[in-house]
C-alpha positions as CSV (number, residue, x, y, z in Angstrom):
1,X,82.9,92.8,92.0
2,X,83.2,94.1,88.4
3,X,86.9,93.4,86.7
4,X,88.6,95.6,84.1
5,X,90.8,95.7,80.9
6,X,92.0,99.0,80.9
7,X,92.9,98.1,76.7
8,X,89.5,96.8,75.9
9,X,87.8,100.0,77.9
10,X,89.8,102.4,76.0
11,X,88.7,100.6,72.9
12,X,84.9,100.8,74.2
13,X,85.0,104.6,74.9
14,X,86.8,105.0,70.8
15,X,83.8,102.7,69.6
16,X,81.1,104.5,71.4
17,X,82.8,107.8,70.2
18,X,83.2,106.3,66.5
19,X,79.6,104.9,66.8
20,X,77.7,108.7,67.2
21,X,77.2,110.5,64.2
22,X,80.1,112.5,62.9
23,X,80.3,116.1,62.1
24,X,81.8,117.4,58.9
25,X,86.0,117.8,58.9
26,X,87.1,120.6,59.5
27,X,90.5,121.8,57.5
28,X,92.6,121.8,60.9
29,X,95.9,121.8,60.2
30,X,98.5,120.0,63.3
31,X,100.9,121.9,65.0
32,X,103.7,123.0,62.8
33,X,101.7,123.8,59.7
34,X,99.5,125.8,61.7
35,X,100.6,129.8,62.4
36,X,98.5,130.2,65.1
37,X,101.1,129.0,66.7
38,X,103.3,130.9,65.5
39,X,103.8,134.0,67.7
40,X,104.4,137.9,66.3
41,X,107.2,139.8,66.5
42,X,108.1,140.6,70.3
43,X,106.5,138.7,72.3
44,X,109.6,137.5,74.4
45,X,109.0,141.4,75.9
46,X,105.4,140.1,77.3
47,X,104.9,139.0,80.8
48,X,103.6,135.4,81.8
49,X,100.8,134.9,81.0
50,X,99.9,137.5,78.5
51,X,98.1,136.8,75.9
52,X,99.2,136.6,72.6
53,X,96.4,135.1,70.0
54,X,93.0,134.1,70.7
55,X,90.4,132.1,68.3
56,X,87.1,130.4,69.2
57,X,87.3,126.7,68.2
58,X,84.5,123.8,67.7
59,X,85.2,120.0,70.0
60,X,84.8,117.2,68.3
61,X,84.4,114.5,70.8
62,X,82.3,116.5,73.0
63,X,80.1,116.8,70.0
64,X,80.0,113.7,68.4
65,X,78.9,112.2,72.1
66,X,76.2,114.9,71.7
67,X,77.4,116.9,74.7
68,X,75.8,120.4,74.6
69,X,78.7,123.1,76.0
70,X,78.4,127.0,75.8
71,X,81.4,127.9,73.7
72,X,85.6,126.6,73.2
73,X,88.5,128.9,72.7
74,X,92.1,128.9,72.1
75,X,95.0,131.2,73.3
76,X,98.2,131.4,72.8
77,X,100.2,132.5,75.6
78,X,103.8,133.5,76.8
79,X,105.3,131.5,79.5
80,X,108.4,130.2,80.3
81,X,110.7,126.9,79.4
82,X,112.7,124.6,81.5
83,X,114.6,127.4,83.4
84,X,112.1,130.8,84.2
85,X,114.6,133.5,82.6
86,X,114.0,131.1,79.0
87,X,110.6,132.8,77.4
88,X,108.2,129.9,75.6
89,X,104.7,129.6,74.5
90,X,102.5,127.4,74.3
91,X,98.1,127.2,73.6
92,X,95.8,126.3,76.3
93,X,92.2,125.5,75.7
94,X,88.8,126.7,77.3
95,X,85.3,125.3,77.2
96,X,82.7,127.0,78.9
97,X,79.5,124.6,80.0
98,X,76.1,126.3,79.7
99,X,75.9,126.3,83.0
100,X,79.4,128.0,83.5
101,X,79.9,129.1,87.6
102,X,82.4,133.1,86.8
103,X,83.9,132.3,89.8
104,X,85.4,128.7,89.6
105,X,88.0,127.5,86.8
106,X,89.7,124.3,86.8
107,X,92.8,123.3,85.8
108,X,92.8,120.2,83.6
109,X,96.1,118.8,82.9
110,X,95.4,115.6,80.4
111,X,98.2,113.1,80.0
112,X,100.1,113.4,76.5
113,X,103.2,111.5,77.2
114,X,104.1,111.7,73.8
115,X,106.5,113.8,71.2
116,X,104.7,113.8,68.3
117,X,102.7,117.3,67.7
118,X,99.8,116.1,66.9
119,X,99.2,114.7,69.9
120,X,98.7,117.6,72.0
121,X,94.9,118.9,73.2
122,X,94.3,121.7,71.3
123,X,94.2,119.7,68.5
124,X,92.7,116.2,68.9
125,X,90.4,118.4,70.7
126,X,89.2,120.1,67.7
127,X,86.8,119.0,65.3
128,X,88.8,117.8,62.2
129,X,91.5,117.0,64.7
130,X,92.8,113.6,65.1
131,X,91.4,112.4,68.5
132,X,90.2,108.8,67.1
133,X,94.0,108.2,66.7
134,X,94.7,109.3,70.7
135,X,93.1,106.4,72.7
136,X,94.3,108.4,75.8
137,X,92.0,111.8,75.5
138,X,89.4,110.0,74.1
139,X,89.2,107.9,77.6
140,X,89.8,111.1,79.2
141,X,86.2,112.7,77.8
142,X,85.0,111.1,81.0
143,X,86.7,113.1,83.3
144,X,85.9,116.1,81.0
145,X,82.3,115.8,80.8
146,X,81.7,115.2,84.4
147,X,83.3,118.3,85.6
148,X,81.7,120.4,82.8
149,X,78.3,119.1,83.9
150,X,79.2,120.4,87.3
151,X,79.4,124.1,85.8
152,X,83.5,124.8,85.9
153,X,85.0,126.1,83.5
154,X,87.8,124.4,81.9
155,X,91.3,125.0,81.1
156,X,93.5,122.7,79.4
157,X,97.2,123.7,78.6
158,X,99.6,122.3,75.9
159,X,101.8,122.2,78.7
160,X,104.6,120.1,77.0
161,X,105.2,122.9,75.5
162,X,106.0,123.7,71.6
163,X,108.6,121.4,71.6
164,X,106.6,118.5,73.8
165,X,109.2,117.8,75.9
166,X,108.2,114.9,78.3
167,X,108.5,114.9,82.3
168,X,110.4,118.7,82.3
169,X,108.9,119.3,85.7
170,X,109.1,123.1,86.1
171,X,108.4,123.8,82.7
172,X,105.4,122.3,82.8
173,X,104.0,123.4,86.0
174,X,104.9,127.1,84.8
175,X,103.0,126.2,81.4
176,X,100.0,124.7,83.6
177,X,99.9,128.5,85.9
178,X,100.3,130.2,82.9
179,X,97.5,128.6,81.3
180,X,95.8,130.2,84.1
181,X,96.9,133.6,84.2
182,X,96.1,133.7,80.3
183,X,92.1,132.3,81.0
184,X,91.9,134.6,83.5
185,X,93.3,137.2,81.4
186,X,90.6,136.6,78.7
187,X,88.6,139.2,79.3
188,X,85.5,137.5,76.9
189,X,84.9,134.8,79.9
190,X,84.4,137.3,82.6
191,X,86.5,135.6,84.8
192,X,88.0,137.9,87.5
193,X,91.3,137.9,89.0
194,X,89.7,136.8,92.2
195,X,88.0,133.4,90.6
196,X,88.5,130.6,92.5
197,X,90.9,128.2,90.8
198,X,91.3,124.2,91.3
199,X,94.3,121.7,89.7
200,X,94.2,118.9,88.3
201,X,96.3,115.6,86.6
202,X,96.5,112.8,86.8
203,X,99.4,110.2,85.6
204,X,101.8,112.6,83.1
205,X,99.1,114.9,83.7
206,X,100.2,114.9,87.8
207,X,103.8,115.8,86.5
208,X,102.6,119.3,85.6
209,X,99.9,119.5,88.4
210,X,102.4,118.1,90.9
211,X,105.3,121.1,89.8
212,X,102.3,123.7,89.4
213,X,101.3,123.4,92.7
214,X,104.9,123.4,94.4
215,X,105.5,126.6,92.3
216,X,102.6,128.6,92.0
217,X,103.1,130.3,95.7
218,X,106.6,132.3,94.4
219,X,106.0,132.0,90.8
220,X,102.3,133.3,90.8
221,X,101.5,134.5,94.1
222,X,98.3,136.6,93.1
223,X,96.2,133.4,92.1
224,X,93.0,132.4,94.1
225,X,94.2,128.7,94.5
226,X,91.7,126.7,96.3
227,X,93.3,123.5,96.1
228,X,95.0,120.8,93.8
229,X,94.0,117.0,93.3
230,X,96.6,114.7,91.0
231,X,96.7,111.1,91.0
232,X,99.2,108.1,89.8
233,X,101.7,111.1,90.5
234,X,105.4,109.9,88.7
235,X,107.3,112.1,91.6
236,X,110.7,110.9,91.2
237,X,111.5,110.7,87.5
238,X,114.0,107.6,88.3
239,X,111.7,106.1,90.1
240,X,109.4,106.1,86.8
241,X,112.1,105.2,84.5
242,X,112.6,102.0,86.2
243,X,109.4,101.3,86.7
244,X,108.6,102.1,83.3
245,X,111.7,100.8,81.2
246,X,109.5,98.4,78.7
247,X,107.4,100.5,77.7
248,X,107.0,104.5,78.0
249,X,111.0,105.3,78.1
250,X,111.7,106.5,74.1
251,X,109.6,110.1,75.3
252,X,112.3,110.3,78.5
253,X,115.4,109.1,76.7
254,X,114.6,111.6,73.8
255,X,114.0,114.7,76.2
256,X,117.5,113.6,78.6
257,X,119.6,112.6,76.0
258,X,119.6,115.3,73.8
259,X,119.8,117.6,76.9
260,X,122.3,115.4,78.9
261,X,125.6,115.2,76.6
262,X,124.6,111.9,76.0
263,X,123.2,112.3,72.5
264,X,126.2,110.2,71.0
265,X,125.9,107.0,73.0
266,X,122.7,106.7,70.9
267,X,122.5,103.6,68.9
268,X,121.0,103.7,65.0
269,X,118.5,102.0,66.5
270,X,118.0,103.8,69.4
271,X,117.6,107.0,66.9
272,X,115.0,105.4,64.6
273,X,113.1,104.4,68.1
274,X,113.3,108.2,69.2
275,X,112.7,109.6,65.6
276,X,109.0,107.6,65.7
277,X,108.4,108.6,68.9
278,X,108.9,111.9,68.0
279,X,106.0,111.8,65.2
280,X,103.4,109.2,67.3
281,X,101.4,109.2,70.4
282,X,101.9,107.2,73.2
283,X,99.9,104.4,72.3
284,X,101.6,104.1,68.7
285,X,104.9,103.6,70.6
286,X,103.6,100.9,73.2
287,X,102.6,99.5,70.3
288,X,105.6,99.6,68.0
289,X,108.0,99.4,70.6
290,X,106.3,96.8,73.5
291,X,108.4,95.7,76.3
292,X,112.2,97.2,75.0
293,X,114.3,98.3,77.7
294,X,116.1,101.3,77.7
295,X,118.7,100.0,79.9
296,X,120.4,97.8,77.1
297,X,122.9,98.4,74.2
298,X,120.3,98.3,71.6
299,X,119.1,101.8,72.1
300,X,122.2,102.9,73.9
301,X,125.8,102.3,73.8
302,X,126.3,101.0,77.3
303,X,122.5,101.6,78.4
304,X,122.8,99.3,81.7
305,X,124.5,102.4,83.1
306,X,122.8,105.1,81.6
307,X,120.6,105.8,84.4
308,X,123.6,106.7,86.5
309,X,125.5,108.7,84.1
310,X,126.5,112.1,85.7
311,X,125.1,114.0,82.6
312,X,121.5,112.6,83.3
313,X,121.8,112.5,87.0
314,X,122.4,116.1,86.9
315,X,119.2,116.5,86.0
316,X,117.2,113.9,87.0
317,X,118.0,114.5,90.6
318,X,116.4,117.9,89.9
319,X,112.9,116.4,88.9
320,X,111.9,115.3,92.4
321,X,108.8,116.3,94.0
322,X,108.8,117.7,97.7
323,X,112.5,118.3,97.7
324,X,113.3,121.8,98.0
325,X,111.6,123.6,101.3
326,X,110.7,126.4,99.4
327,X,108.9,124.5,96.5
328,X,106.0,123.2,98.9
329,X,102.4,124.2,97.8
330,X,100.5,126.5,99.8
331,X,96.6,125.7,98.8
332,X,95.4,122.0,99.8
333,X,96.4,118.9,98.4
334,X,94.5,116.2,97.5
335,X,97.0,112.9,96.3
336,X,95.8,109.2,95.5
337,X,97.6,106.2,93.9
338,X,96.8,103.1,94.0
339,X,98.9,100.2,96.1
340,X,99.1,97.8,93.4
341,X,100.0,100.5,90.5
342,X,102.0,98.3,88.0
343,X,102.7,101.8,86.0
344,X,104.0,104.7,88.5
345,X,105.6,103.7,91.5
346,X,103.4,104.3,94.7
347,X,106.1,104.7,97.2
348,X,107.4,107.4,95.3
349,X,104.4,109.8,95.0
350,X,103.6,108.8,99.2
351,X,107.4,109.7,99.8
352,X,106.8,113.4,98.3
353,X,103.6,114.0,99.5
354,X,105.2,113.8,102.8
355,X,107.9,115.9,102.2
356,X,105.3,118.5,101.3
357,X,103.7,118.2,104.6
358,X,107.1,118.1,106.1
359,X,107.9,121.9,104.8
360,X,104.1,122.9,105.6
361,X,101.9,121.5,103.4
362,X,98.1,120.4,103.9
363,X,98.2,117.0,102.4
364,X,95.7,114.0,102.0
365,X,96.9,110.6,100.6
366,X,94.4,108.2,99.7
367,X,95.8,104.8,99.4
368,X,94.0,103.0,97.1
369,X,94.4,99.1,98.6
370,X,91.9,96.8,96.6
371,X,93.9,94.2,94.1
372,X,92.0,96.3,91.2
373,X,93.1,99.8,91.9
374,X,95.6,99.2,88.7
375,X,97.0,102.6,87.0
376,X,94.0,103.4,84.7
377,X,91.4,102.1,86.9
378,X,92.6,104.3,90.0
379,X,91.8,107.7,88.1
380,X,88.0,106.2,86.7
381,X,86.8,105.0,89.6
382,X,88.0,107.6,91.9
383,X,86.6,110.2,89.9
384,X,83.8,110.8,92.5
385,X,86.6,111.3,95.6
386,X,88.1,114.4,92.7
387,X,84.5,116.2,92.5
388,X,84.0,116.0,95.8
389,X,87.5,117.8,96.7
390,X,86.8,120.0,94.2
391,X,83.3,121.2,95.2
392,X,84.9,121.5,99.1
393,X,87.6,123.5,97.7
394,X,85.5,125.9,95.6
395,X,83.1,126.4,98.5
396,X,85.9,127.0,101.2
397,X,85.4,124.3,103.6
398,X,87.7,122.7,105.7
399,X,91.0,121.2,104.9
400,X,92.6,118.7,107.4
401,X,96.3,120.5,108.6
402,X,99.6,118.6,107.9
403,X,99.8,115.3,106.6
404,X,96.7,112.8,106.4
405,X,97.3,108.8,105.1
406,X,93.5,107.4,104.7
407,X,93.1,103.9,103.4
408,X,90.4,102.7,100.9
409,X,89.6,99.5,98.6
410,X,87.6,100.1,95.6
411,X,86.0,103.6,95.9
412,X,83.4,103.0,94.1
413,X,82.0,100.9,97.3
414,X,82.7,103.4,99.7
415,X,79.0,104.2,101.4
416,X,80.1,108.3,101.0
417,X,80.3,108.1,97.2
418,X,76.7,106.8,97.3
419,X,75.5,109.4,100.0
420,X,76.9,112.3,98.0
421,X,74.4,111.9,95.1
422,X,76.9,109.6,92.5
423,X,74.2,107.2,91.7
424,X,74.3,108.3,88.3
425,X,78.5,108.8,87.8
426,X,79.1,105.2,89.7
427,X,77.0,103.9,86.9
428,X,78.1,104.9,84.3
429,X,81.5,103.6,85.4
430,X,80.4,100.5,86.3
431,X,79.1,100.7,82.8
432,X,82.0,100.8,80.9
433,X,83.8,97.7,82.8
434,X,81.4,95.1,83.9
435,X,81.5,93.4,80.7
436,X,84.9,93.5,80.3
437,X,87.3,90.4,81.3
438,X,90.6,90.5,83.4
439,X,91.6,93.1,85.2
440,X,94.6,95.5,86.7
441,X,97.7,96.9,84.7
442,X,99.1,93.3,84.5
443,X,96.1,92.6,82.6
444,X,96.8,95.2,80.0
445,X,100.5,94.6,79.5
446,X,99.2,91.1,78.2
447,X,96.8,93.2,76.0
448,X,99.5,95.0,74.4
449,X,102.1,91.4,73.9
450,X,99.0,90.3,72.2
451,X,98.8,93.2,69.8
452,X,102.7,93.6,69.4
């Protein structure tokens, strides 16, 4: 049985990347220096959706790996904030494969789970961008890759919007629909308005995934959803908090407290904390800030209770998934976590899943049980259970009705990945952790007390 370091893998995937021969920079220019962000005149007056600037862009990493895809674009598109009456935008990127299928378009929601501008997709994406410095898409090219080699077309949304805020549930999911609307809008794609659409996140990718798919069936009604698959889903935003409070928590106390009222029980230290998260990626601020908890007086005045302050329950007790009846999605679901996730709490994402079912979803849980389905290693190694739900989706097969709990080890040992042609794919993922050493998301928080 093969064992993982979900550190060192990262750091494999940035070497191999770093190893292939570079392209020439490009003069790309971040977020916040760059106008094509910057909307004209009137485009509050547009609808979801519409687009408002378009430009064809060049990928780095796909490149530098010597992948071969068709063409990449940008838009930028209007949508909507944390509340639908608030008008936003945000950019969402496309890459067409050569092999591209004009009927099928995925979803891809990468996890950000970071402030700092730079750190969103449609630039690290590009060439000249700065996707050496995000360890996190650069593992992510995996996931990418595969699912361009199976034909779809890709669309990947911003959809922290222009002011990255963290974990705002329905923003996000309206950015993540939006993203759709406005690829399906682009008329240069050929996509119709009948092209058959798939989700997918996973992690703080699953936060927008999770909301798009309880939205979508009142908010955009007229999309061809087939299905949506997220994994390591953080459903109740408490729940994450607490499981996450030394670590990740500078992104959520930033977003909450300067929403919340409780912007002046910040300590000077807790403002530098939030001021460098605001400028970094996520793993910058493990990095610089390992193992603090939020929960303390050092980043706020009387942080023990913070959690339970009636400015932030207000709205954290809006951020749960599979509350409301009339937020349950209507197209098939496809959830896994794994037992032993160290990172996003399982019992949270199994307790929403069936409150979805509950109020009439189609839901499938896959319970990842073996002692190495950590946090990372759940989303690599059950990238052959996502294509597969994808592929049934986009064909129209059957869905199981109501709510199904199935219960797997490692599935990369299950005899159906094998029998469904991922020879190849299981390979290649055995490839990038066999020589590695520990394993699990215990493993890694050693990793980063090491670096710290």
């Amino acid at each position: 049985m093969f064992r993982l370091l979900p550190f060192v893998l990262v750091c494999l995937v940035l070497q191999f990347v770093s190893a292939s021969p570079l392209l020439p920079r490009a003069n790309v220019q971040p977020p916040g220096k760059d106008t094509f962000y910057e909307p004209d005149n009137g485009w509050e007056n547009e609808e979801p959706g519409a687009i408002l600037r378009t430009r064809k862009v060049e990928l780095a990493f796909l490149q530098e790996l010597n992948y071969k895809y068709h063409e990449a674009y940008e838009l930028l598109y209007r949508t909507t904030g944390a509340y639908e009456k608030d008008p936003l935008t945000t950019v969402t990127t496309i890459i067409v494969p050569n092999n591209a299928k004009k009927d099928m378009l995925v979803d891809y929601n990468v996890y950000i789970d970071a402030n700092g501008p730079q750190c969103v997709p449609s630039y690290t994406l590009r060439r000249g961008g700065q996707l050496g410095n995000d360890l996190a898409l650069t593992y992510q090219q995996l996931l990418f890759t595969t699912l361009l080699d199976e034909g779809y077309v890709l669309t990947i949304p911003d959809y922290q919007g222009p002011n990255q805020g963290f974990a705002v549930g329905r923003m996000e999911g309206r950015m993540a629909i939006d993203s759709v609307r406005a690829t399906l809008n682009y008329g240069r794609l050929g996509l119709s308005k009948n092209t058959k659409v798939v989700g997918y996140g996973y992690s703080g990718g699953a936060i927008a995934t999770g909301w798009a798919a309880s939205l979508q069936p009142n908010y955009a009604p007229e999309l061809n959803m087939m299905g949506w698959s997220m994994g390591g889903t953080p459903a109740n935003l408490t729940g994450t908090v607490l499981n996450l409070d030394k670590g990740r928590v500078r992104w959520i106390c930033r977003g909450w407290c300067s929403r919340s009222g409780s912007q002046g029980r910040i300590t000077k230290e807790g403002q530098k904390a939030i001021d460098f998260a605001r400028t970094h990626c996520m793993i910058d601020v493990l990095l610089r800030y390992p193992f603090r908890t939020l929960q303390s007086d050092a980043f706020v005045e009387d942080g023990a209770r913070i959690l339970y302050d009636p400015a932030i329950t207000k709205i954290t007790d809006t951020l749960v998934l599979g509350v409301n009846a009339d937020e349950a999605p209507k197209a098939p679901v496809y959830i896994f976590h794994g037992l032993h996730d160290e990172v996003i709490p399982f019992g949270d994402a199994l307790t929403a899943a069936n409150r979805w079912a509950d109020n009439g979803a189609d839901v499938k849980f896959e319970e990842l049980q073996d002692l190495l389905m950590g946090h990372i290693t759940s989303e690599l190694t059950n990238l052959p259970n996502v294509i597969m739900f994808i592929r049934d989706r986009m064909q129209g097969k059957s869905f199981p009705s109501g709510f199904t709990h199935t219960r797997v080890g490692n599935p990369l040992e299950d005899p159906n990945v094998i029998g469904q042609g991922f020879e190849s794919l299981v390979k290649v993922i055995a490839g990038f952790i066999e020589s590695t050493f520990g394993f699990g998301d215990k493993k890694l928080i050693n990793r980063i007390k090491q670096e710290s």
